[in-house]
N, C-alpha and C positions, 0 to 999 in steps of 0.2 A: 825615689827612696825617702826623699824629707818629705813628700802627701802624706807617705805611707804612715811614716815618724809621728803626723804632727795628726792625723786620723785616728791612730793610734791611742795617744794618749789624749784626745776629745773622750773619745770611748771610756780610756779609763778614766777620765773625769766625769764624765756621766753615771759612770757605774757607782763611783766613791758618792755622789748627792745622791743617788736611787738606795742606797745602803745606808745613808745616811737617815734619812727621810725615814725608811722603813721602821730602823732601829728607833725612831722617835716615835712615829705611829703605833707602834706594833707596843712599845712599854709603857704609851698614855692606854692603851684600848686593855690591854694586859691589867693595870693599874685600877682601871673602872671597873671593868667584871669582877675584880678579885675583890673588890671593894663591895661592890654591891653585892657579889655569892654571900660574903661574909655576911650582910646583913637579911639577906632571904633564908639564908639555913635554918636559922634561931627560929625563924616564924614559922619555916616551914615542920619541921623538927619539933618545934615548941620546947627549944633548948639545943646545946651544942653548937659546934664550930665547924666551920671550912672554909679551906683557902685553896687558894692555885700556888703551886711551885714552880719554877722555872728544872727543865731535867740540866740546862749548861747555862753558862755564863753568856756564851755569846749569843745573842739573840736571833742571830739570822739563823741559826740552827739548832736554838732550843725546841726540845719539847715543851710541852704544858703538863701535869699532872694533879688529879684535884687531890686534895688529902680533906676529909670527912672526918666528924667524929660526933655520930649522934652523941644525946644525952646516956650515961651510964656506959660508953663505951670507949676505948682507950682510941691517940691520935690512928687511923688507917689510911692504906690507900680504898681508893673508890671498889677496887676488886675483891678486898675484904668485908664489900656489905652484902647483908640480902640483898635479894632483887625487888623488894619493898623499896628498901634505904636505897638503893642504887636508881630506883625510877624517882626517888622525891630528890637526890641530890644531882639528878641529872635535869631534872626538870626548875630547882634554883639555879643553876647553872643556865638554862636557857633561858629562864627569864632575866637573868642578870643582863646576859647579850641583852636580851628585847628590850631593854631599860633603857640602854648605852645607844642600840639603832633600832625604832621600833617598826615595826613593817605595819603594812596594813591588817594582815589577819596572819592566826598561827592557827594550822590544822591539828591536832594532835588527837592519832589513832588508839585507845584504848591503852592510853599510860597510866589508867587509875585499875588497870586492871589486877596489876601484883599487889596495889593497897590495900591495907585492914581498914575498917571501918570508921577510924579517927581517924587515921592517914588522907583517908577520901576525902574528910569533912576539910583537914589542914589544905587540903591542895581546892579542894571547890573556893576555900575562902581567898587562895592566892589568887586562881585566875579571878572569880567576880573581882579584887581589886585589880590585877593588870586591865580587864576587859575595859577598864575607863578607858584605855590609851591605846587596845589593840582588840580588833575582833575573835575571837575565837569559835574557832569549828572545832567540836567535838566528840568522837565517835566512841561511843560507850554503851556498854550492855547495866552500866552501876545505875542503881536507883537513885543513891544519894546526890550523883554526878547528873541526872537525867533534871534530878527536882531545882538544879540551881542554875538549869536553863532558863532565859527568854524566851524562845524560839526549839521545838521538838518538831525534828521532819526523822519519818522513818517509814519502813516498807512493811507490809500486810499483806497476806496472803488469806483473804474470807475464802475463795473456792481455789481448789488444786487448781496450781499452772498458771495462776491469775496473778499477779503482784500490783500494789498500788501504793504509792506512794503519797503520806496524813501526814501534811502539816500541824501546827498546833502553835498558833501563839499564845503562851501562856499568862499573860496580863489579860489578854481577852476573854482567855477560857476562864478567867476568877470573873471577871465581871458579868461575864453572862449569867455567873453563879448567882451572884451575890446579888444580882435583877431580881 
């Protein structure tokens, strides 16, 4: 009975530092995104505010919540925007993470696709600045997104049922030009 006893409360002492620890991690990394969203919105937006809310106090069982408020619109949650405003504040929001732990590359599937056409130019000029510090794959049918590639690979189809796959490094293809 006293293994049992003294087993027991190792465990719960373990549990109390693994909860402890978290609650420290989880409010510095919380702390950082919220920090940095705040400072990606403005640019991406080119104006206006967002921050992350906690939904409870206690942290091991908050939610997260973004609250948005492009320029000329009153504070919302994230559900209250276009899907314009909800792909550019999801995407400050992802690059805020990428900022905090940057991976080697981010793939992102046709997220300028709900963009209007300054939207597109606002989000081409975030990633060329993130691309410093992380690779970007990018799948887009947008011209303006297509033109502030490095590197274009895409599929072709010259005769039915044929598909081919054209590179294009774009630094090379100006020079050959410009020869």
């Amino acid at each position: 009975m006293q293994d049992l006893q003294q087993a027991l409360e190792t465990l719960e002492g373990a549990i109390r530092r693994i909860d402890r620890e978290t609650r420290a991690r989880f409010r510095e990394t919380y702390e950082a995104v919220n920090a940095d969203l705040q400072g990606l919105f403005p640019k991406v937006f080119g104006g206006g505010k967002a921050w992350l809310e906690l939904t409870s106090d206690d942290l091991l069982q908050s939610g997260v919540q973004i609250m948005a408020q492009p320029p000329g619109k009153k504070n919302s949650s994230i559900a209250l925007l276009s899907g314009g405003e909800k792909a550019l504040t999801a995407l400050a929001l992802v690059f805020a993470i990428f900022r905090l732990n940057p991976a080697p590359f981010c793939m992102l599937d046709e997220v300028d696709a709900p963009l209007d056409e300054v939207n597109v130019g606002r989000f081409c000029t975030l990633v060329k600045e993130m691309s410093e510090a992380v690779q970007f794959i990018c799948i887009s049918h947008n011209k303006v997104s297509m033109e502030m590639a490095d590197q274009l690979t895409g599929v072709t189809m010259q005769e039915p049922g044929v598909s081919r796959v054209v590179s294009v490094d774009i630094r090379e293809a100006v020079s050959l030009i410009e020869s």
